[in-house]
N, C-alpha and C positions, 0 to 999 in steps of 0.2 A: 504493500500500500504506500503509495507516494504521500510525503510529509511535507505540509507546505506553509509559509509563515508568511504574514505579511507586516514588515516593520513599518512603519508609521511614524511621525510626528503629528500637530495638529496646523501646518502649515496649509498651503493653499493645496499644491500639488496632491501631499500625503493626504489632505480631505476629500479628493476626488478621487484616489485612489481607494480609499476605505470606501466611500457611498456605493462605488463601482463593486466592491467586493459583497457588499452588507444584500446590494437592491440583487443582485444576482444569488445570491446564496451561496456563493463558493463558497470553496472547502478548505478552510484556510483557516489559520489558528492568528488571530491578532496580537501584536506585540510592538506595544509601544516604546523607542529607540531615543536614544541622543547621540544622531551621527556624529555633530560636531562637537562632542561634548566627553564624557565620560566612557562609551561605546565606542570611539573612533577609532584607536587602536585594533582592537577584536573584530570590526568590520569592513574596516580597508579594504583587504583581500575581495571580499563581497563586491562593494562598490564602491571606486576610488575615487567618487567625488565626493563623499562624507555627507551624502544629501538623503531624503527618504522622498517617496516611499520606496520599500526595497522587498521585492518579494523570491524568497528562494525556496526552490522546487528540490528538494533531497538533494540537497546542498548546492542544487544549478542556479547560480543569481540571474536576477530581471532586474534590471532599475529602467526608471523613468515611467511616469505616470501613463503615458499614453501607449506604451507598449506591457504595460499590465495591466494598461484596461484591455485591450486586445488579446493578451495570454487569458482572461479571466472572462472575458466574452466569446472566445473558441472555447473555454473548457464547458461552458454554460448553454452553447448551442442556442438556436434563437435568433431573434434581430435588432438583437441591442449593438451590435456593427454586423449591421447587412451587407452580405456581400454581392448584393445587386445596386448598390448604393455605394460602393469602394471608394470612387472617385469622388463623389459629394462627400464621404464621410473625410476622407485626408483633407478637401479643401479647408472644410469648417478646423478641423484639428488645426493644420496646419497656422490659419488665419488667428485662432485663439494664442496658438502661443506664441506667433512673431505679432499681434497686433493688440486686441480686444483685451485678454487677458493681462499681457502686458500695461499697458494703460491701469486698468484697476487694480494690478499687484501693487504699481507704482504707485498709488494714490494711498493704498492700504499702509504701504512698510513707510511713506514719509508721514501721514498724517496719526498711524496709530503705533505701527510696530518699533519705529525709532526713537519716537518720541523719549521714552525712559528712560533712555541714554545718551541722545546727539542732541534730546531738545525740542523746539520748536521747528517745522520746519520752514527753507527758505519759501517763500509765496511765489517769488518768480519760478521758483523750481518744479513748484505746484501747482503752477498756471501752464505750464508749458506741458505737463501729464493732460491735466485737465483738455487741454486744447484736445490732445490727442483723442481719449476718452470719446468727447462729443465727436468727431470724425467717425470713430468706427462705431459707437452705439447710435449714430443716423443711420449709418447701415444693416445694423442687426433690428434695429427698431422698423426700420422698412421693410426689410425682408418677412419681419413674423406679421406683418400684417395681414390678416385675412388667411393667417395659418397656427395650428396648436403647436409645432414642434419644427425642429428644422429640416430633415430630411426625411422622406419617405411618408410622412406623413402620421406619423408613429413615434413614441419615445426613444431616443439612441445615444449612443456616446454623445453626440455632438455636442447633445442640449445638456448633458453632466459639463463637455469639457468647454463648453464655453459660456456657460454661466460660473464658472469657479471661483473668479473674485466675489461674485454677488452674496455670495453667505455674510462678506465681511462689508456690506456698503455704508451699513452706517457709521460703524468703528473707523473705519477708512473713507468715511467723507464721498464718496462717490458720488457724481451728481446724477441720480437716474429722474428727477424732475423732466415732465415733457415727452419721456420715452415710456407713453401706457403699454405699449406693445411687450416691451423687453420686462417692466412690472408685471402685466398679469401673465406672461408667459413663467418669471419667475417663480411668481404664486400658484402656478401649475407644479412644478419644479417641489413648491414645501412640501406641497399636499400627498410625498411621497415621503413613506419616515425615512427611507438610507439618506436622502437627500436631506432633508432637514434637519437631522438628528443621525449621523452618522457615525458620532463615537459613545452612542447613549449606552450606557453598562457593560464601555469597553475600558474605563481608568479606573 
């Protein structure tokens, strides 16, 4: 019987990777980590960028969120990454993590996660995310118009991996004012517990 773990912090990434694990039912034993921290040494080996989520298969490592939700959506069978939808599904991936996401990580880690220790952050530095932000949620705000989900017509990776900043909008300030589309699409997104509550009676 293959032994399979999946390490975690409560980051962006590592929360997308648990919901993916939680809403699918894999077989995976949770286990929450401090890559960069106390763990680094002992996980190297695994995976040498000291990051989570990390998930390893009878001691074969996986990192990177988006290719664990893929290992964990083949093991789960289904069309939570349709493979008649391949190409739309990389698009959206893709678009989340050099565009959309980005923007809202950036608005999360200056306005809430840094704070504790660098401070206030600078405004110009915050305005020029922001700029970004409104750029690419025009476009996911347009696109769900007059749609539940983003690809296929159906719940899928997509709508996990590119709403991942969203869990943290208010803490990190995000401006989702204006964009009803990307809000009730979100609020579709709660109404699901892996999604909303993704580490509940995991610490």
């Amino acid at each position: 019987m293959v032994e399979r773990k999946l390490y975690y912090t409560h980051n962006i990434n590592p929360r997308v990777a648990v919901a993916v694990a939680r809403h699918l039912e894999s077989p995976v034993e949770f286990i929450r980590y401090s890559p960069m921290g106390e763990d680094r040494e002992a996980f190297l080996p695994l995976n040498p960028n000291s990051l989570a989520p990390l998930l390893v298969e009878d001691d074969r490592p996986l990192w990177e969120a988006d290719a664990i939700a893929l290992r964990l959506s083949q093991m789960a069978g289904g069309d939570f990454w349709p493979d008649d939808h391949a190409v739309e599904m990389m698009q959206w991936v893709s678009w989340s993590a050099h565009h959309f996401t980005v923007a809202g990580a950036g608005l999360v880690w200056h306005n809430h996660t840094a704070v504790s220790w660098m401070g206030s952050p600078d405004p110009a530095v915050v305005a020029g995310i922001a700029e970004d932000f409104h750029r690419f949620a025009s476009i996911l705000d347009a696109t769900l118009a007059g749609r539940q989900w983003l690809v296929g017509n159906r719940l899928t990776y997509a709508d996990f991996r590119v709403a991942s900043a969203l869990p943290y909008a208010e803490r990190g300030q995000i401006p989702l004012e204006g964009y009803s589309n990307i809000v009730e699409w979100h609020d579709r997104l709660n109404a699901i517990d892996a999604w909303r509550e993704p580490f509940a009676g995991l610490d």
